[in-house]
matplotlib code that plots the C-alpha trace (Angstrom):
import matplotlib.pyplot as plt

x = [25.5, 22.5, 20.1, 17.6, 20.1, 21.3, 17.6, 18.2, 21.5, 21.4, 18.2, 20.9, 23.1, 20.9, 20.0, 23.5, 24.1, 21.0, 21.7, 25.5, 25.4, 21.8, 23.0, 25.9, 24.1, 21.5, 24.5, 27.0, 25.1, 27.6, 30.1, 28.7, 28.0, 31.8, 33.2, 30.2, 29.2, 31.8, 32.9, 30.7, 27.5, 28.4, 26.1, 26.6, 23.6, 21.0, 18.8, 21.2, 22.0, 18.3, 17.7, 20.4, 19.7, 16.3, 17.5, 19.7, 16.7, 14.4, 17.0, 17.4, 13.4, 13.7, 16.9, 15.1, 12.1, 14.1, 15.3, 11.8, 10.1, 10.7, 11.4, 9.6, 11.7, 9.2, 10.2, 14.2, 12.9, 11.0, 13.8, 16.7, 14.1, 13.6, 17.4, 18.0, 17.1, 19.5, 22.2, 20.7, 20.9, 24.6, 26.0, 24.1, 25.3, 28.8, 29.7, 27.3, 26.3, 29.3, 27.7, 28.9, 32.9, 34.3, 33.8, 29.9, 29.9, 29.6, 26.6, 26.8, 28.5, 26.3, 23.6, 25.8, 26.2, 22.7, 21.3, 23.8, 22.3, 19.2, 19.6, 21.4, 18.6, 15.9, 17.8, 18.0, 14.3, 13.0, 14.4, 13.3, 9.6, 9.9, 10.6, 7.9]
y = [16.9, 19.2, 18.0, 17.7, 15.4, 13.1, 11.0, 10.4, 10.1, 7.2, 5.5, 5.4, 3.7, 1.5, 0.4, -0.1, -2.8, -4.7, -4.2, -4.9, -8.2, -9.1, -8.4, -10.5, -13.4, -13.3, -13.1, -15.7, -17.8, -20.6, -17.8, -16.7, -20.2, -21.1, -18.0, -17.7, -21.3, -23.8, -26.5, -28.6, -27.0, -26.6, -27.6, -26.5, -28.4, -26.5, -25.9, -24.2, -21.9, -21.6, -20.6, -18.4, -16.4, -16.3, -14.6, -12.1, -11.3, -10.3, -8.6, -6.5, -5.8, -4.1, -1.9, -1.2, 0.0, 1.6, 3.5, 4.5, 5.4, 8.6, 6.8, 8.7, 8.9, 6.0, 4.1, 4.4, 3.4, 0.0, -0.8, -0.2, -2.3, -5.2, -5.6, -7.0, -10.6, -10.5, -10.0, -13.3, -15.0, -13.4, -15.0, -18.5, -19.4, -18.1, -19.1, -21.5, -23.4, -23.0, -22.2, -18.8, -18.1, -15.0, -14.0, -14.8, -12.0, -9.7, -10.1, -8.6, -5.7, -4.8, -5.3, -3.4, -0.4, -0.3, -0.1, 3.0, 4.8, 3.8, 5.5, 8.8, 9.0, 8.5, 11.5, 13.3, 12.7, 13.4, 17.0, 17.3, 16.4, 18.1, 21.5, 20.8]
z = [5.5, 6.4, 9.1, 6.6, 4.6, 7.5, 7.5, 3.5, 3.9, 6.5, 4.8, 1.1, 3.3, 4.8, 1.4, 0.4, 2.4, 1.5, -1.8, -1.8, 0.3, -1.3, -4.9, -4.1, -3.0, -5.3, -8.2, -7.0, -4.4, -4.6, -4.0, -0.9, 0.1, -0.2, 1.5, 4.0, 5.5, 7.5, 5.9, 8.3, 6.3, 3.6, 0.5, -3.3, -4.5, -6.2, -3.8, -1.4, -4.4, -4.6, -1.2, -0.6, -3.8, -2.7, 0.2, -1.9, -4.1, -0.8, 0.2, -2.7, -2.9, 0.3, -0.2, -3.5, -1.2, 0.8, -1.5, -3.1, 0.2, 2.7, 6.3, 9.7, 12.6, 13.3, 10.7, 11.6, 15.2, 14.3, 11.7, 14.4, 17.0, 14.2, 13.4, 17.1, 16.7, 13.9, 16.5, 18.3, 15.4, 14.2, 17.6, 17.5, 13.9, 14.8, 18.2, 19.3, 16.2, 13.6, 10.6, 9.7, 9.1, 9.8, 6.3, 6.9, 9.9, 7.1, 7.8, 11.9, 10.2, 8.2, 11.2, 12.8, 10.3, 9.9, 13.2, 14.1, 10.6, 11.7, 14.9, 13.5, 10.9, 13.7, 15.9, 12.6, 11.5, 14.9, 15.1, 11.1, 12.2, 15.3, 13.2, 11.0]

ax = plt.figure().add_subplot(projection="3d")
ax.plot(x, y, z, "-o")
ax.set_aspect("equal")
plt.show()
């Protein structure tokens, strides 16, 4: 991939995984709920479907945005900076308060996946911008 690529690149991927794990729970919300939440937390009531296809559908809107805009090195920057507290929360609802089941840590992986592309397209945008 071309230096010029690696910033779009990254930013597709990015995208990807909002719109992989978003699609899926804004498509199969009890699906995600039964693979995703322990037992102890569990609720297939409507509103649980609700909320967590809710979530999928924000989720989509913004790997559909970020698929529609051209990210600064800036913009990789604040989006690696902004996924942190997702780590916080990753950790609480895994090992502290036993929401999430392994299969719910898809969710850290894909944190994790996308703040590394955010970081290689914010290197990669950097020296773009820095070229002019």
């Amino acid at each position: 991939m071309t230096a010029r690529r690696i910033p779009s690149g990254a930013q597709l991927l990015i995208a990807a995984v909002f719109l992989l794990l978003g699609g899926w729970a804004l498509l199969a919300p009890g699906h995600v709920i039964a693979l995703t939440i322990t037992e102890a937390y569990r609720d297939d009531g409507f509103f649980a479907r609700f909320a967590v296809a809710c979530f999928g559908a924000q989720a989509v809107l913004f790997g559909l945005m970020a698929l529609a805009v051209r990210w600064s090195a800036r913009g990789f920057l604040v989006f690696a900076v902004l996924l942190l507290p997702f780590f916080v929360f990753n950790y609480w609802f895994h090992y502290e308060v036993r929401v999430l089941t392994s299969i719910g840590m898809l969710d850290f992986a894909g944190n994790v996946t996308m703040l590394v592309l955010a970081l290689v397209g914010w290197r990669a945008a950097a020296r773009a911008e820095a070229r002019g």
